[in-house]
LOPA-166464 format. One record per atom (N, C-alpha, C): residue in one letter; x, y, z. Coordinates in steps of 0.02 Angstrom, whole numbers, plus 50000, padded with zeros to 5 digits. Layout:
AXYZ...
***
This chain:
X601995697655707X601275698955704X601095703955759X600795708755742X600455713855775X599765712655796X599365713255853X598705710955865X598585716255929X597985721055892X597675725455958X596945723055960X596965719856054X596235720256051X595875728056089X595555727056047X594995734756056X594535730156114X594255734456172X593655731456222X593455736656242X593005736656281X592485742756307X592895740556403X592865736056416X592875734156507X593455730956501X594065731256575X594585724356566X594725727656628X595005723856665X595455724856744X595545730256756X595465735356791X595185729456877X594185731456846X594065731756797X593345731256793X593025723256809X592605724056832X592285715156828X591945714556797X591945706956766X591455706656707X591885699056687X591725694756642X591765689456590X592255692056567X591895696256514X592295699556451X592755700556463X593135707156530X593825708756550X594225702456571X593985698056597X594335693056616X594515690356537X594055687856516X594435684456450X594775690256392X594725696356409X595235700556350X596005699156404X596035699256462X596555698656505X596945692856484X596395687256493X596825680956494X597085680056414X596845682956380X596835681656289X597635684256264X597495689856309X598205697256296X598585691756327X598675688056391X599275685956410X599585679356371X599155675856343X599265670956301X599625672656250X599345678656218X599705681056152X600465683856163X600475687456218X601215688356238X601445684156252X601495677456307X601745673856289X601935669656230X601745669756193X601815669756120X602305670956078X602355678256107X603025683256072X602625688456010X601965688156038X601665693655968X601535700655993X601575703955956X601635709755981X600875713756008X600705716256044X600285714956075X599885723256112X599535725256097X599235733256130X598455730156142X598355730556187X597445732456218X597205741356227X596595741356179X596535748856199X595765746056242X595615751956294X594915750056321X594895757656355X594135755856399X593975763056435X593925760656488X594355754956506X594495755656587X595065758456603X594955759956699X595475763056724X596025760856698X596685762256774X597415760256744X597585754456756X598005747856691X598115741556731X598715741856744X599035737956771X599705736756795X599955730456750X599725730256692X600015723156654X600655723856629X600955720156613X601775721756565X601555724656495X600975722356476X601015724156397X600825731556402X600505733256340X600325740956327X599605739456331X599495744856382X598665746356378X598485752056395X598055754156329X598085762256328X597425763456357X597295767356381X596675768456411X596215775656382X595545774956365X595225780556347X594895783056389X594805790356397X594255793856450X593575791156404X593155789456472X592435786256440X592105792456457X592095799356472X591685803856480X591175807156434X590815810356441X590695816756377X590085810256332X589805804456346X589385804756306X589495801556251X589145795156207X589295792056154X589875794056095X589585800856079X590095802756032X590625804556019X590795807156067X591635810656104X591815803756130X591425799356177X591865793756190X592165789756124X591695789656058X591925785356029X592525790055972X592435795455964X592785800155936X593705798455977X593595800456026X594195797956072X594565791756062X593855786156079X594265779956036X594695777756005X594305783255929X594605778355859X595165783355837X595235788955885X595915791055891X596445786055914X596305785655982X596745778855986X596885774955946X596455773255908X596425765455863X597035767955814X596645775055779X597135777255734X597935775755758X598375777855812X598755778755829X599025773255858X598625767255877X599095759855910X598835758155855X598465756155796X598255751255769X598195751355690X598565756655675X598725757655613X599105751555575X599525751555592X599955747155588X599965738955603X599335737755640X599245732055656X599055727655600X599065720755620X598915716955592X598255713655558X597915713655653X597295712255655X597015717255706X596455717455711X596275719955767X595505715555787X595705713655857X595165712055885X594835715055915X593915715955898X593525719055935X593095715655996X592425717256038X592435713356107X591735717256090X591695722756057X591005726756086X590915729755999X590175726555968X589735729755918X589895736555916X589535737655973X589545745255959X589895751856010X590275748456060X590715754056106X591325754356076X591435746056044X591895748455986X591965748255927X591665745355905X591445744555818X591235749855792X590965755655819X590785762955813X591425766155804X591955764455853X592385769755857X593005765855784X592905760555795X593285756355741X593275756055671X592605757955645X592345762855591X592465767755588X592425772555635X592535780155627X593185780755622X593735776855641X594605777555627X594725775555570X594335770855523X594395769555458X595085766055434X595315762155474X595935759455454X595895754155402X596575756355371X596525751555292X596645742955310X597515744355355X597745740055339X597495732355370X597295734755450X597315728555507X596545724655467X596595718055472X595855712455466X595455717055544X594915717155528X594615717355577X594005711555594X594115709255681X593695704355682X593435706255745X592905704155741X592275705855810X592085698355834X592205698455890X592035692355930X591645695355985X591095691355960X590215692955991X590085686556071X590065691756110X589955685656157X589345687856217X588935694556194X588135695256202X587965698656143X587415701456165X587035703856104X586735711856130X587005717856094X586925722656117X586355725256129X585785725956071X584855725456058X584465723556128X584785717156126X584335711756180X584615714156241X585125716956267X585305718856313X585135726456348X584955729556266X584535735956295X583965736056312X583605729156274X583045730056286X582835727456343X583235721556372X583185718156438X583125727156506X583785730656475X583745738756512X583145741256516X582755740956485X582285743756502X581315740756511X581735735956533X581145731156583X581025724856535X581245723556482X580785716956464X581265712756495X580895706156499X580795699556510X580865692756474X581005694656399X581015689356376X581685684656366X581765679156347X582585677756320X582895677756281X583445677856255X583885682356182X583175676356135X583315672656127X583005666256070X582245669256048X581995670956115X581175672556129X580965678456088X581525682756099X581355691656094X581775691055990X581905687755993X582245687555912X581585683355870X581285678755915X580605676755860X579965682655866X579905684655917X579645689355946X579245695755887X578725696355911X578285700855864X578605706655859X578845711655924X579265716455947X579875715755907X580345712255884X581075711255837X580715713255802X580235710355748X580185707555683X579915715655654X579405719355701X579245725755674X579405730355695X579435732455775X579715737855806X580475739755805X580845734055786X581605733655798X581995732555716X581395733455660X581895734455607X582255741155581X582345746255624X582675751555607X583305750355643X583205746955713X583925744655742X584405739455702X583665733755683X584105728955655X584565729555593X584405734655565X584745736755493X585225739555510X585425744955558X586005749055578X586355741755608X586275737855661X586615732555689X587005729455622X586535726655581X586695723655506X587175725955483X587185733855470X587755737755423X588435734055449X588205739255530X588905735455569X589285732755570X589015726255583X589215719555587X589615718055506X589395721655453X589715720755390X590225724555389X590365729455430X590955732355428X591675726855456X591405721255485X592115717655497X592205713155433X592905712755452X593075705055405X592985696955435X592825698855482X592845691755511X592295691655581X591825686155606X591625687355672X591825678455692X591815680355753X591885675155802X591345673955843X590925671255859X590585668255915X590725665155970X590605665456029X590725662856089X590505658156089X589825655956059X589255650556063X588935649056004X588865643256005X588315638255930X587425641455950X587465644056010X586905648656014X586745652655977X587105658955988X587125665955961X587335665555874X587595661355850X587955660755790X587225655955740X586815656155771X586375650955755X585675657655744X585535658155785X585135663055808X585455671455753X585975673255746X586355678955685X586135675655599X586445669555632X586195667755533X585495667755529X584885667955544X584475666155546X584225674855524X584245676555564X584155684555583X584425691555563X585095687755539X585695694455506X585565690955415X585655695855382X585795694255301X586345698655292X586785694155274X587405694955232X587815696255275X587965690055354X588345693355401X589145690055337X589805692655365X590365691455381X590305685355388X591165682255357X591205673755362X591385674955443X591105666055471X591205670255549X591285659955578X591455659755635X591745652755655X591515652855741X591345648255784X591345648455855X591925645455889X592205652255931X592685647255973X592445650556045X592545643756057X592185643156149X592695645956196X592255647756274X592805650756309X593265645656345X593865645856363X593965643556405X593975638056453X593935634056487X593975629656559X594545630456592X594575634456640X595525636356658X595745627756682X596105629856713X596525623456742X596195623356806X596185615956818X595795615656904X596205620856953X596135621957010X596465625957048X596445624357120X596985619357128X597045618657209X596715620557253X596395618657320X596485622457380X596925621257421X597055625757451X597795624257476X597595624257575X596775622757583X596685625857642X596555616657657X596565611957613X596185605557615X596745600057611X596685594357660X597245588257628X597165585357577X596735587757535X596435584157443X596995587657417X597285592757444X597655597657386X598165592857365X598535589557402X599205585957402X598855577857339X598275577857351X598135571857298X598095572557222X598565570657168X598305572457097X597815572057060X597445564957108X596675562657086X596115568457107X596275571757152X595735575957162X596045583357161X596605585157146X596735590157155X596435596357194X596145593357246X595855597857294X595305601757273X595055600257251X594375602857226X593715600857238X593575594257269X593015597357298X592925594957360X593365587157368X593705584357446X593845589657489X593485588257543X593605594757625X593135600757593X592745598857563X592205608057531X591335602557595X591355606357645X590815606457665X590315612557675X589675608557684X589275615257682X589245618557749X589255623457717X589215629857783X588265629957799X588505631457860X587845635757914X588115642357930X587585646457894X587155647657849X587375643357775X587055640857740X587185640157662X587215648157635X587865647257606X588145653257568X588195651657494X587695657357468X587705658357396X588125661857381X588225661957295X589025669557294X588515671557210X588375677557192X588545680557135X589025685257100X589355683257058X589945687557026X589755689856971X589815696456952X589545699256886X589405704356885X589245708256809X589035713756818X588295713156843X587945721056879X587375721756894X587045727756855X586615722656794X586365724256744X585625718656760X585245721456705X584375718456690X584625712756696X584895710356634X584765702356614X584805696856652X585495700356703X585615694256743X585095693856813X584575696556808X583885691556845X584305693256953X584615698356955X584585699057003X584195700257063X583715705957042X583235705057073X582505701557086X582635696057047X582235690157068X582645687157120X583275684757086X583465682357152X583485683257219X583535691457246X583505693157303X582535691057327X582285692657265X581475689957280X581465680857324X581745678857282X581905670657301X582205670557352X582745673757374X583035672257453X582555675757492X581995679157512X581365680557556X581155673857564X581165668257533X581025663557551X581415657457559X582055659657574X582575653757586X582955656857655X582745652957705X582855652357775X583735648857760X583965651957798X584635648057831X585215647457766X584985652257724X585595654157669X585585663057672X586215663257646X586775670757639X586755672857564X586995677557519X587015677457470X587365684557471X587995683557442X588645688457411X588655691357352X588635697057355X588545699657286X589125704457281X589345702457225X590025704957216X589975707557141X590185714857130X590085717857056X589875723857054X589915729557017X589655734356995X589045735456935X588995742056937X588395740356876X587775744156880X587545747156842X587035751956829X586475753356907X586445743756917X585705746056951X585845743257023X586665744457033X586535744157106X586385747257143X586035754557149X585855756357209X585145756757210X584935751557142X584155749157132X584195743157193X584655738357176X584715732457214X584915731857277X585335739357307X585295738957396X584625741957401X584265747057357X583585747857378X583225740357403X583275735857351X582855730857367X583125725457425X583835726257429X583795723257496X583375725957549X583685734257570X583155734357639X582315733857633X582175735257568X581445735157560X581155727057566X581575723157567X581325715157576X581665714657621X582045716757679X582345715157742X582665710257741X583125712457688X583565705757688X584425709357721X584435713657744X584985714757756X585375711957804X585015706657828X585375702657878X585655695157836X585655692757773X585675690457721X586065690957657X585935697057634X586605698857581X586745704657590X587595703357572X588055707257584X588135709157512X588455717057497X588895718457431X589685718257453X590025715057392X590585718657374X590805721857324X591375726357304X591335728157247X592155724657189X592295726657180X592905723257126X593375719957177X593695713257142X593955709857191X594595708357133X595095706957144X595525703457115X595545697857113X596025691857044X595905687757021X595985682057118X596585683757144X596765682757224X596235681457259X595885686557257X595185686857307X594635684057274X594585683157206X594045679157188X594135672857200X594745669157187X594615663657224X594565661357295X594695666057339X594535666157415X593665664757414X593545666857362X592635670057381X592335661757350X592745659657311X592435652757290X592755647957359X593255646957385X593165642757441X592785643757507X592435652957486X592155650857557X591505651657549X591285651257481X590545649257469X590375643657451X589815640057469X589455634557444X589075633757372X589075640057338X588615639957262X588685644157235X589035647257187X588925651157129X588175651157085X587835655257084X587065656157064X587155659557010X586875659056963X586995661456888X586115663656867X585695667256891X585065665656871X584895669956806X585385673156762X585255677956712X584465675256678X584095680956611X583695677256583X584175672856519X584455675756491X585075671756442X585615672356465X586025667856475X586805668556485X587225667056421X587385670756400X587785665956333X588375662956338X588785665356363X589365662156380X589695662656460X589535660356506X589785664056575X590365661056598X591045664956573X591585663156619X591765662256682X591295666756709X591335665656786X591145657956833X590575656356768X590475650056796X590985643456766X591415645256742X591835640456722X592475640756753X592645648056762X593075649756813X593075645456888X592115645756929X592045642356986X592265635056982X592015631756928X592025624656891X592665622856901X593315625356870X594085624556879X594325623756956X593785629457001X594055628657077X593615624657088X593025619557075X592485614657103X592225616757159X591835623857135X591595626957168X590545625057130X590225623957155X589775620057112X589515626857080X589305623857033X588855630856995X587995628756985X587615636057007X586735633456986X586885638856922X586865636056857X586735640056810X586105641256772X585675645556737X585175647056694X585205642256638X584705634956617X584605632856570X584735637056505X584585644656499X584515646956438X585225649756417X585745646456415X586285646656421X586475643956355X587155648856315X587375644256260X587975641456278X588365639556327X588725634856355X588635627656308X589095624056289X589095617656266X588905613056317X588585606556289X588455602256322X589075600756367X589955599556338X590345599056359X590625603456409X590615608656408X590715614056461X590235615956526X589605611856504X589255613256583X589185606856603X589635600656594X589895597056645X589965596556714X589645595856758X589835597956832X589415601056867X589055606156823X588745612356856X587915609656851X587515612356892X586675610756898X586385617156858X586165615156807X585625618456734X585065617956757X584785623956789X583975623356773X583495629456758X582905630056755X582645633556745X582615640156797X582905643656772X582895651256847X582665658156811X582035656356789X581785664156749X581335667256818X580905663956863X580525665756919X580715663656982X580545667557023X580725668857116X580585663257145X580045657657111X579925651357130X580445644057118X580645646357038X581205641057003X581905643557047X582075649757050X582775649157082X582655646057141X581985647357204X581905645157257X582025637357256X581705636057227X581515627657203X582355623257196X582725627157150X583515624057129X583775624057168X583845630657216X584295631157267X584175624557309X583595624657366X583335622257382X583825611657383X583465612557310X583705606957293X584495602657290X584825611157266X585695608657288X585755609757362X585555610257390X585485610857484X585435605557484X584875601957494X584505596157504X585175591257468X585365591357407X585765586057376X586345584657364X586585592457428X587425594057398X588055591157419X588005584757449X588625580557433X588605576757363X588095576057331X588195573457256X588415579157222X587995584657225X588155591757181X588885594157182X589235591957233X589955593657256X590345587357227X590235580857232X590635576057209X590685576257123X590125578957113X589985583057004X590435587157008X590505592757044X590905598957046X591405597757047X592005591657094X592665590757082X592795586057047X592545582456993X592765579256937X593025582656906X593585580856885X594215585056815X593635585156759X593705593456761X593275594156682X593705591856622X593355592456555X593625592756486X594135596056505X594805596056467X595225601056447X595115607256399X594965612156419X595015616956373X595445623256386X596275623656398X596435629056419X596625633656397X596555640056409X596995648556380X597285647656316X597755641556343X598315641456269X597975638556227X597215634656236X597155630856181X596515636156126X596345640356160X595855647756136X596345650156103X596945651556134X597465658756104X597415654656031X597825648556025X598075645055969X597545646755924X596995643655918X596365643855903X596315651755852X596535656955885X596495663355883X597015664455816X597615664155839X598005663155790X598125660755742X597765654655716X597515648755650X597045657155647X596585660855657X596265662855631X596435668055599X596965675455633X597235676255614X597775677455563X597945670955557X598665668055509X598245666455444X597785665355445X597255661955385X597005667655359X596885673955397X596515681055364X597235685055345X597835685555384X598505688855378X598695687255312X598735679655307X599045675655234X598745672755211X598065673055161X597565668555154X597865664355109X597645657655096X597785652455075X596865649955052X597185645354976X596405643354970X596115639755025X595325641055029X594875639555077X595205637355118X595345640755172X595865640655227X595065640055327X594625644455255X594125644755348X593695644155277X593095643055318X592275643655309X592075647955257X591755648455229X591555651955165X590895654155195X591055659155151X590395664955187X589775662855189X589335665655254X588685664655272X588765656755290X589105653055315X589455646755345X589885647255417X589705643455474X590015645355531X590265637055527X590815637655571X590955631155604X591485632855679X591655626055717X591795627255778X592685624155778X592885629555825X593695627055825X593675624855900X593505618555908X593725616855954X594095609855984
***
């Protein structure tokens, strides 16, 4: 079996997404399947094949470039997995390949994300009932529509987004949710918990620091509610906050540090390796998630595995089962993040004793597999083997 995933971002880019096309590709090679990633990030150093496109020159030449590629690793493929509507689903159309299934696994929403770009406020759920969707946005929504009919198959990250498409899309693709991830807990090796199997060092010996240290990991884009947050730490005395990531509007967001004088407060970094990200979770006290929607955030499940506590955004399509551990609340305003934080300060030897409980099991190998039933069912169909069209269900 041949399997190219197509992505727009992957290592050393930061982001969710690259992390899980990374971890996805290594599963499948271990495997023994044959295996190409094309993307428009720099160069990786992985064993497999990963071809890389110049992202220069502008929508059309980038995607022209593309589905050259595609043509040329993915002819031949089996399947091909997509990551991106339209950075690659554009170029994935325009290569026109007969043979490979093509499947798109949706894990934001491109629309809502532009439109978050250019100042709104609302949340994916909000802006889809929304007066603005229903009339201003049906020339998008019909091109999105075509799209999306160009695959054979979609995947969902979340019973969110897959809920919210049927409702909203007509005549999507038969399509199924499989969830991300929960890695494996992950030692510390700086703590005497490490040596215990009951706690596997995760959250035993995690005290709070003076200053209280916040950490954000991610891209720096609208949605994710960054600059509220820096609004909210103007009023949180005796905490730090790390910002780690690239992204359109950071030199919006060191603007707004010195303009709120917070530069004695947060620090940037920029791309860190998988090594150094977990350095950054033992020596912070909170991973802060304040997006207006999060749909699926690996990063915070990533912290979760090291029992690193997480404050995540209620408006989250995370399963009940997967935000286990972590503190859900409301973080759309400068007052609610103030308010949460606040509150895991005030409460955080309980918030920490949540955080190193062994989550659910959900690991790499048990997504890849997952992947492959899906796969093997579109490669060799068999009667009603998956879901029948305009019907989702969950492999988990």
């Amino acid at each position: 079996m041949k399997i190219v995933l197509a992505t727009g971002i992957y290592p050393p880019d930061i982001g969710g997404p690259a992390t899980y096309v990374h971890n996805l590709a290594q599963e499948f090679v271990g495997r023994g399947i044959e295996m190409v990633v094309v993307t428009y990030a720099g160069v990786s150093d992985d064993k497999w094949n990963v071809v890389h496109v110049w992202s220069w020159g502008g929508p059309p030449l980038r995607w022209w470039r593309y589905a050259r590629a595609l043509k040329k690793h993915a002819a031949d493929a089996d399947a091909v997995l997509a990551f991106s509507l339209v950075s690659v689903g554009m170029p994935l159309w325009l290569a026109g390949l007969r043979k490979p299934k093509k499947i798109l696994r949706l894990g934001g929403d491109f629309l809502w994300e532009r439109y978050t770009d250019c100042g709104g406020t609302l949340g994916l759920r909000e802006w889809y009932e929304s007066r603005f969707w229903k009339i201003v946005s049906s020339l998008a929504r019909w091109l999105v529509q075509r799209l999306l009919r160009t695959f054979d198959y979609l995947v969902f990250s979340t019973k969110l987004q897959e809920e919210i498409y049927e409702k909203h899309y007509r005549g999507l693709p038969e399509h199924l949710v499989i969830e991300n991830a929960l890695p494996a807990p992950t030692p510390d090796p700086s703590t005497a918990a490490a040596a215990r199997p009951d706690a596997v060092g995760r959250g035993e010996g995690r005290t709070r620091h003076a200053p209280f240290r916040l950490l954000f990991l991610g891209r720096f884009v609208a949605f994710k509610n960054i600059s509220t947050l820096l609004r909210a730490m103007t009023e949180l005395s005796g905490v730090t906050l790390t910002l780690v990531g690239e992204g359109p509007l950071q030199h919006l967001l060191e603007g707004n540090v010195l303009g709120l004088q917070l530069a004695d407060q947060v620090t940037f970094r920029s791309k860190v390796t998988s090594t150094e990200r977990d350095i950054l979770f033992r020596e912070h006290d909170l991973l802060v998630i304040p997006s207006v929607t999060e749909m699926s955030p690996n990063t915070a499940l990533e912290a979760r595995a090291a029992g690193l506590p997480v404050l995540l955004t209620e408006e989250t399509g995370l399963s009940e089962q997967l935000q286990q551990g972590m503190v859900v609340r409301k973080l759309r305003t400068q007052e609610q993040i103030r308010d949460a934080v606040q509150e895991v300060m005030v409460t955080y030897e309980h918030v920490v004793a949540e955080a190193a409980k062994l989550p659910t099991e959900r690991l790499w190998g048990k997504v890849c597999e997952e992947y492959v039933m899906l796969f093997s069912a579109l490669i060799n169909p068999l009667p009603n083997p998956l879901p029948s069209k305009g019907e989702g269900r969950s492999l988990q």
